[in-house]
C-alpha positions, 0 to 999 in steps of 0.5 A: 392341699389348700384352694390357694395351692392348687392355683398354678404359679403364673408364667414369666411375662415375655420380654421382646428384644426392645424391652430387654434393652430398655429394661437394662438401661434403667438398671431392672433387668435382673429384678424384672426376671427374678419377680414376676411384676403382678398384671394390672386389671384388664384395660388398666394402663400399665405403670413401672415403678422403679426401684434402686438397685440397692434396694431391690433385696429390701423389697419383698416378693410379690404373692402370688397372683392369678394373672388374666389369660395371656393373648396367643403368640402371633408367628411373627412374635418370636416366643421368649427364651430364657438368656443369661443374666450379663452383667451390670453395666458400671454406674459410670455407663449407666447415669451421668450422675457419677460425674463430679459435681463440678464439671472438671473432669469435662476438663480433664484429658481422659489420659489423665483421669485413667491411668491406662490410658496412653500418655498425654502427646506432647506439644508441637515444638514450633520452630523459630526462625533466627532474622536475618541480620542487617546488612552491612552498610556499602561504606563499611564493607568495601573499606577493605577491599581490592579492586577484585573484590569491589568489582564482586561487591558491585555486581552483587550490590542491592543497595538501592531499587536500582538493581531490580531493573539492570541488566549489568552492574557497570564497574568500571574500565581501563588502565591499570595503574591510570594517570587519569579517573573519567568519572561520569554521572550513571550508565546509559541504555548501551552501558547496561546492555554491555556492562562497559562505561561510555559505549555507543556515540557518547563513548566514541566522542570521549575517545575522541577528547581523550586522543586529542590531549595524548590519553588513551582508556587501554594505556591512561585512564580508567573511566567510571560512573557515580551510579553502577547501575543505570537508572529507568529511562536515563532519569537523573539519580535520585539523592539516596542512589548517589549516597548508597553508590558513591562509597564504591567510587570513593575506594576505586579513588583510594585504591586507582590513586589517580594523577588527575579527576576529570569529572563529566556532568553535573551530578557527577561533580556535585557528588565529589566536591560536596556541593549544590553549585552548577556545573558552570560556575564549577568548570573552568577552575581546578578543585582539590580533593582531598583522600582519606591518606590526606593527599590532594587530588587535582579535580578538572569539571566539564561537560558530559559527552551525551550533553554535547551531542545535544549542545555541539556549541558547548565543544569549545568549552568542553576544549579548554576544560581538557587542556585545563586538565592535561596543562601540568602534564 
């Protein structure tokens, strides 16, 4: 027996759990245990040369070497026991090197690169909404009309701002069919309230005008306004109310077919004859108007009734435009 056989094989070096995991990161786990590295000098610092796995079978083992006197094991020091050598992890795992160069696959959704994977989720449908189609002009709509449905189409109309504030949408009442069409400028406070044209003091003044010349609104006439809904604080109506409003008093005109017009006030007036002209230079004088169907429809100007009150002067006046009006009857 040689000098060099009689040296006992040095001991495995002892791995605590820390140096386990670190060891396997780097990919020197199962080289480390199956060759023994050879212990440094004493005082040396130690140095760990890592080799590629590839590699490690090219590397011959290291002689045998007579290592310095290990330290005592502390108790707190739990003594190394031999555990089983686990597999490799994937090289994917180990280094960020396995990824393309390229930087794609960051791209890619993992569904895609592993076949495995669950498919990709398709995208949110997002829904869109069909507009709502423009609405129908009132002259267009109503042309068709029976006085039933145009008193439905009023109440429902929302062709001016004016319909935000009203309480009720003013149609219109009376005789049916009527021999004459009172037409007024636009609802009062007592009109919006009860939804019935010329209440209050002025309504009880045009009853009045209306017996002294042998007509009644229960038996003769049917009264009506230009504007259905009443404007804020009894303001005159704007240019744009009386041309969205005007188309429903144009078909009660077609479908009443009235002997006489006796129209009360100035806006009223302007609004059935076309004109710009005052309400004096108007009254006194009997206008034509002329109806889709080509007849003539006499038409007699006065004053208002609210206007009378505030102008009891103005009654006389007022007189002769009723007699005006019922003189061919």
């Amino acid at each position: 027996m040689s000098p060099m056989d009689a040296v006992p094989r040095p001991a495995p070096p002892r791995i605590n759990p820390l140096q386990r995991i670190w060891l396997r990161e780097i990919g020197m786990e199962r080289l480390w245990l199956r060759t023994p590295p050879v212990a440094p000098p004493a005082m040396a610092p130690v140095t760990a040369r890592v080799v590629a796995p590839e590699a490690a079978s090219a590397v011959p083992p290291a002689p045998p070497v007579r290592s310095p006197v290990a330290p005592p094991v502390s108790a707190a020091e739990p003594a190394a026991v031999p555990t089983p050598v686990s597999k490799p992890a994937p090289a994917a795992a180990a280094t960020p090197a396995a990824e393309p160069a390229s930087g794609r696959a960051s791209a890619i959704p993992a569904s895609i690169l592993n076949r495995s994977g669950p498919p990709p989720r398709p995208a949110p449908k997002v829904e869109i909404k069909d507009e709502a189609p423009p609405p129908i002009p009132v002259a267009e709509a109503v042309k068709d009309a029976d006085l039933e449905q145009l008193a439905a189409q009023v109440v429902a109309c929302a062709a001016c701002g004016l319909c935000q504030g009203r309480r009720h949408a003013v149609v219109g009442h009376g005789a049916q069919p009527t021999r004459w069409l009172v037409v007024g400028e636009a609802p009062g406070e007592q009109e919006d309230r009860q939804g019935q044209p010329f209440v209050g003091r002025s309504g009880q003044l045009l009853d009045a005008m209306l017996a002294a010349v042998g007509m009644s609104r229960e038996r003769d006439v049917f009264i009506t306004n230009v504007i259905k809904c009443r404007p804020p604080g009894n303001r005159n109506p704007k240019p744009e109310e009386i041309a969205a409003c005007s188309p429903y008093l144009m078909r009660q005109i077609a479908l009443l077919k009235p002997e006489r017009i006796l129209v009360l006030g100035r806006f009223a007036a302007q609004t059935l004859l076309g004109t710009d002209a005052t309400i004096g230079s108007l009254r006194g004088r009997v206008h034509q108007l002329k109806t889709d169907e080509g007849a003539q429809i006499p038409v007699v100007v006065s004053y208002h009734p609210a206007y009378l009150l505030r102008s009891p002067s103005e009654k006389a006046r007022a007189w002769q435009d009723l007699k005006l009006a019922a003189r061919d009857l």
